[in-house]
MARVO-350176 format. One record per atom (N, C-alpha, C, O): atom name; x, y, z. Coordinates in steps of 0.001 Angstrom, whole numbers, plus 500000, padded with zeros to 6 digits. Layout:
% residues N
CA / X / Y / Z
...
//
This chain:
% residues 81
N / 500847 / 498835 / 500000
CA / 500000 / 500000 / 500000
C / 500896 / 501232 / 500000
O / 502023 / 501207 / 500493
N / 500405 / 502218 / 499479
CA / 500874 / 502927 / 499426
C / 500241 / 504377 / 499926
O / 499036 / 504471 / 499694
N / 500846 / 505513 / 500569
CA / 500237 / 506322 / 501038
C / 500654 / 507961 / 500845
O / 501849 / 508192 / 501029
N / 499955 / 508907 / 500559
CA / 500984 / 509926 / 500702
C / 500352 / 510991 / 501194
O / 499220 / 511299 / 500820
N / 500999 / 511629 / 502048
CA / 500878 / 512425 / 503297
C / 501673 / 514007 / 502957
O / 502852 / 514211 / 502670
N / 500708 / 514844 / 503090
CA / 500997 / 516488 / 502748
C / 500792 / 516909 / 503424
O / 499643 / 517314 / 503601
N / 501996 / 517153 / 504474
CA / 501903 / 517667 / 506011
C / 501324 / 518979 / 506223
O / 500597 / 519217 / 507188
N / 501801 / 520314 / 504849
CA / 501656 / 521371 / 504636
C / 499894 / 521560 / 504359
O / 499470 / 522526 / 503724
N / 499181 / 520734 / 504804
CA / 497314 / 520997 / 504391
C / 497231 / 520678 / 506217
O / 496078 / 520564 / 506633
N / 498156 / 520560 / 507085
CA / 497814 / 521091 / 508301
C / 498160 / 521609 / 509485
O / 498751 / 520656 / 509991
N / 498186 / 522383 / 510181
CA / 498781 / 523296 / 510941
C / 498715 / 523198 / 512324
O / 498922 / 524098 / 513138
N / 498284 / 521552 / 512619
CA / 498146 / 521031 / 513839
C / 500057 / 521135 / 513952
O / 500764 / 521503 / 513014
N / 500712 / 520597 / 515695
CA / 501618 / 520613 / 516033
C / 502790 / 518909 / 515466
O / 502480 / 517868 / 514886
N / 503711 / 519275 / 515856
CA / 504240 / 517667 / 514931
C / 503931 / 516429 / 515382
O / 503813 / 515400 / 514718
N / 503730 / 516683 / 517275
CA / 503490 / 515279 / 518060
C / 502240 / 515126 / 517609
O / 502215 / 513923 / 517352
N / 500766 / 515732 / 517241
CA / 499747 / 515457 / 516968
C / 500028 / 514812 / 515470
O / 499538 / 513683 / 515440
N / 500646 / 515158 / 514246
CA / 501095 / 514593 / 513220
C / 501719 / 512939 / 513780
O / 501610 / 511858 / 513200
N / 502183 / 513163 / 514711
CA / 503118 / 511604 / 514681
C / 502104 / 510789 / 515152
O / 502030 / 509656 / 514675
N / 500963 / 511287 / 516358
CA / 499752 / 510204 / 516511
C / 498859 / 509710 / 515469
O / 498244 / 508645 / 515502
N / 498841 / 510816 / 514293
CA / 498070 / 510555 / 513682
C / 499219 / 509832 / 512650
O / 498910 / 508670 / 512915
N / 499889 / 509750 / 512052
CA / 500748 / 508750 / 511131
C / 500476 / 507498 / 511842
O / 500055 / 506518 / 511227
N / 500735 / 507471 / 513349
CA / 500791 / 506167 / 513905
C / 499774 / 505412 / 513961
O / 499824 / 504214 / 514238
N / 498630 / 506131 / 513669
CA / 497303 / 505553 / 513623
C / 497171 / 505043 / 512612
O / 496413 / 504075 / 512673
N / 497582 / 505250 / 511637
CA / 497171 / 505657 / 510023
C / 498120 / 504320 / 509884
O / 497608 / 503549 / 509072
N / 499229 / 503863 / 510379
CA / 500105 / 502565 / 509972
C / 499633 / 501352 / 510541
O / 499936 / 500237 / 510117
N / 498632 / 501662 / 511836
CA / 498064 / 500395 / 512329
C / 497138 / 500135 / 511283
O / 497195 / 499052 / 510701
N / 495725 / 501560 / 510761
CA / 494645 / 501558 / 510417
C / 494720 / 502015 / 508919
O / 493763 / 502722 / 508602
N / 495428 / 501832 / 508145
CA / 495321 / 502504 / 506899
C / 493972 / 502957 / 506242
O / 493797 / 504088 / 505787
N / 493363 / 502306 / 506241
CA / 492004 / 502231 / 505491
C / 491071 / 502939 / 506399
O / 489994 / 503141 / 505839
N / 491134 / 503451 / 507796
CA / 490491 / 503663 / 508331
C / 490404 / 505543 / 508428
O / 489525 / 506309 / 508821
N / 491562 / 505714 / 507949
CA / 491392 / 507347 / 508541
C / 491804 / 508261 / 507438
O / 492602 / 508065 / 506521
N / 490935 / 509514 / 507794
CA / 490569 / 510420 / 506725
C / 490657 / 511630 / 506910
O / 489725 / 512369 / 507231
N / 492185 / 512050 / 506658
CA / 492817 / 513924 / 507228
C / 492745 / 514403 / 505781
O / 492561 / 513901 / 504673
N / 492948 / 515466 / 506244
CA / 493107 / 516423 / 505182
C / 494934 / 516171 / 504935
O / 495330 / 516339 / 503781
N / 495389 / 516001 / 505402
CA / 496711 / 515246 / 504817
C / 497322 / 514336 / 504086
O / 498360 / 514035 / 503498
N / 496364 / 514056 / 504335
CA / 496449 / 512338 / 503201
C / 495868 / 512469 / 502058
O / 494644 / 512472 / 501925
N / 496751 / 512598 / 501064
CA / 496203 / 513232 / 499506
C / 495767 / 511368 / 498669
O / 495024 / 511246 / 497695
N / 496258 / 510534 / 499177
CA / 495970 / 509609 / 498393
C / 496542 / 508449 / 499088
O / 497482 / 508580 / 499872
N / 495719 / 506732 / 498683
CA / 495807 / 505724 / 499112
C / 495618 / 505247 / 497872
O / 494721 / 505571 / 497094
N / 496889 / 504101 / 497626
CA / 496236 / 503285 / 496549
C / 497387 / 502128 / 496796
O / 498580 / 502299 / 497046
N / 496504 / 500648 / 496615
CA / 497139 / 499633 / 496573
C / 498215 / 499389 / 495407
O / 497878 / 499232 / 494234
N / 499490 / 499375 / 495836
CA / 500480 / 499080 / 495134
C / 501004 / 497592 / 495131
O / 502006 / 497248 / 494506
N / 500063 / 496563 / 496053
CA / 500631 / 495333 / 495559
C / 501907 / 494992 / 496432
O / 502650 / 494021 / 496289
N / 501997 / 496014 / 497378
CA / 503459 / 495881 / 498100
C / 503403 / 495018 / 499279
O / 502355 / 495353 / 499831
N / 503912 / 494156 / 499923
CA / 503659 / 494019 / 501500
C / 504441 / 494559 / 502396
O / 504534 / 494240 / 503582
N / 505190 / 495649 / 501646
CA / 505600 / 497001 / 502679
C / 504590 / 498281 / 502076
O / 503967 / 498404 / 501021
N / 504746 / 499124 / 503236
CA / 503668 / 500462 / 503480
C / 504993 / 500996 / 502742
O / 506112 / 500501 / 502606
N / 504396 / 502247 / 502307
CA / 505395 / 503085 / 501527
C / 504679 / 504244 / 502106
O / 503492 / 504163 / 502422
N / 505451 / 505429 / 502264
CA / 504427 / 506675 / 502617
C / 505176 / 507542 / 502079
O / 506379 / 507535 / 502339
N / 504611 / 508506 / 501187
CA / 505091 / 509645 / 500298
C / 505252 / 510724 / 501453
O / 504072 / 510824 / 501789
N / 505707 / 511294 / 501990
CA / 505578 / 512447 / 502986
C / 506050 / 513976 / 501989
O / 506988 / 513948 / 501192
N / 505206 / 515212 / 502239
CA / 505450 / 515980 / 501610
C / 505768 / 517194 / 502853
O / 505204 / 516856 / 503894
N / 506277 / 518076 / 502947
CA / 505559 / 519338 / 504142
C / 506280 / 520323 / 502391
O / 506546 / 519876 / 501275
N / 506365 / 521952 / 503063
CA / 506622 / 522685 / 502509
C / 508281 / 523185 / 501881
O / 508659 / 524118 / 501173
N / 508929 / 522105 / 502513
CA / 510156 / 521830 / 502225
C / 511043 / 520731 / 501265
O / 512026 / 521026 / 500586
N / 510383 / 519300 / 501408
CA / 510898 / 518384 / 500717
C / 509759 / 517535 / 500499
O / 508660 / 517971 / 500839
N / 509864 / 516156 / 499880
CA / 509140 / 514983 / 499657
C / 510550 / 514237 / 500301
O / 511742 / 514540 / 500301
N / 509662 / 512970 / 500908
CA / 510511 / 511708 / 501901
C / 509968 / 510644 / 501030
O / 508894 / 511171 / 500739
N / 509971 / 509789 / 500568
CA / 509754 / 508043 / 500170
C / 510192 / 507125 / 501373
O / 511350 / 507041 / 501783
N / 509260 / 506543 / 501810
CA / 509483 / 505630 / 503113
C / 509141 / 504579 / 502685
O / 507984 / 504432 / 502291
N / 510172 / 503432 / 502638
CA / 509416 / 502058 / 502288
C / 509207 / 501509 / 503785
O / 510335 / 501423 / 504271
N / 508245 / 501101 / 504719
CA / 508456 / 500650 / 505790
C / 507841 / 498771 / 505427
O / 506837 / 498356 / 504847
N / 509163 / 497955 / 506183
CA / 508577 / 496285 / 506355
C / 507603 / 496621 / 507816
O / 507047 / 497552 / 508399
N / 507813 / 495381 / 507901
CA / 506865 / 495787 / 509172
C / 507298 / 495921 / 510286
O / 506562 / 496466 / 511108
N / 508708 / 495448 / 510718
CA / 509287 / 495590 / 511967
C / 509181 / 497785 / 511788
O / 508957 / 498381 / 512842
N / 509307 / 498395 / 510859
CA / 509749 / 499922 / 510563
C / 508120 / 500207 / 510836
O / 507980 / 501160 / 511602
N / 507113 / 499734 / 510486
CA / 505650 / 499710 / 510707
C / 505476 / 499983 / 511844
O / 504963 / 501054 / 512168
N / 506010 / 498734 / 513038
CA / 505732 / 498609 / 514077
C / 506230 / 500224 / 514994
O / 505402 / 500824 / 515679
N / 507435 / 500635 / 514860
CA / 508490 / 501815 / 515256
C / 507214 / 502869 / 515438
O / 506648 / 503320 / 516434
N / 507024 / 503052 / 513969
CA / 506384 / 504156 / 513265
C / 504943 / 504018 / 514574
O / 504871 / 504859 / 515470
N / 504073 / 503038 / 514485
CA / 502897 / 502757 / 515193
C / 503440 / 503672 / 517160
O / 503082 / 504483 / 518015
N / 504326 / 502840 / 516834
CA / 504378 / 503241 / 518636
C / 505467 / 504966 / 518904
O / 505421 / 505720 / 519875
N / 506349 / 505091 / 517605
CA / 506964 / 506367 / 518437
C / 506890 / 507492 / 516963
O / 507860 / 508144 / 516576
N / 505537 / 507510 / 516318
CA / 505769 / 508304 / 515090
C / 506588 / 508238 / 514127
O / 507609 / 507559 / 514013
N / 505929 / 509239 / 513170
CA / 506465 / 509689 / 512081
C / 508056 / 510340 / 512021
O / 508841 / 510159 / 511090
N / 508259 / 510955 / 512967
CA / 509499 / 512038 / 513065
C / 510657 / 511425 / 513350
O / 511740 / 512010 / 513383
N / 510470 / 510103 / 513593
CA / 512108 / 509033 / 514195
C / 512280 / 508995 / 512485
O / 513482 / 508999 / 512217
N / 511465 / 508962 / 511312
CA / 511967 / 508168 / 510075
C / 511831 / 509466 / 509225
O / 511236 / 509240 / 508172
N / 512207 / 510731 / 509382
CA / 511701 / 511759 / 508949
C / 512984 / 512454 / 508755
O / 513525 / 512060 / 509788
N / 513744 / 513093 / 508269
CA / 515555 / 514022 / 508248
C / 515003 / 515141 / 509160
O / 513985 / 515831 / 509097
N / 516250 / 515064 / 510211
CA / 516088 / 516278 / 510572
C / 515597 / 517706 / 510455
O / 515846 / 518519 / 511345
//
């Protein structure tokens, strides 16, 4: 699956961004921000997440042990400084 996330459509704080990524890696199918420009099955059995903000694009291939990380301590551990 694949996912991609346009941080810049919200102006919540980053720890609220990282609950909500973390949600979004348990629940893919389940949740619906204004951040999330698109979901579409790529056939992968890793999550991929496009991350955009107003600075760069990130490509994240996560297996699932990187799934699991992401679920419990956010987005921002797999994110560049």
């Amino acid at each position: 699956m694949k996912i991609y996330i346009d941080r810049a459509h919200c102006d919540l704080c980053q720890s609220y961004c990282d609950r909500h990524v973390a949600r979004l890696v348990r629940f893919p199918e389940g949740e619906d921000r204004p951040c999330i420009q698109a979901i579409e099955d790529d056939g992968s059995s890793r999550l991929t997440l496009v991350v955009q903000d107003e600075k760069e694009t990130v490509t994240l291939v996560l297996d699932e042990r990187d799934q699991e990380i992401v679920a419990f301590e956010g987005l921002s551990s797999f994110l560049p400084g």
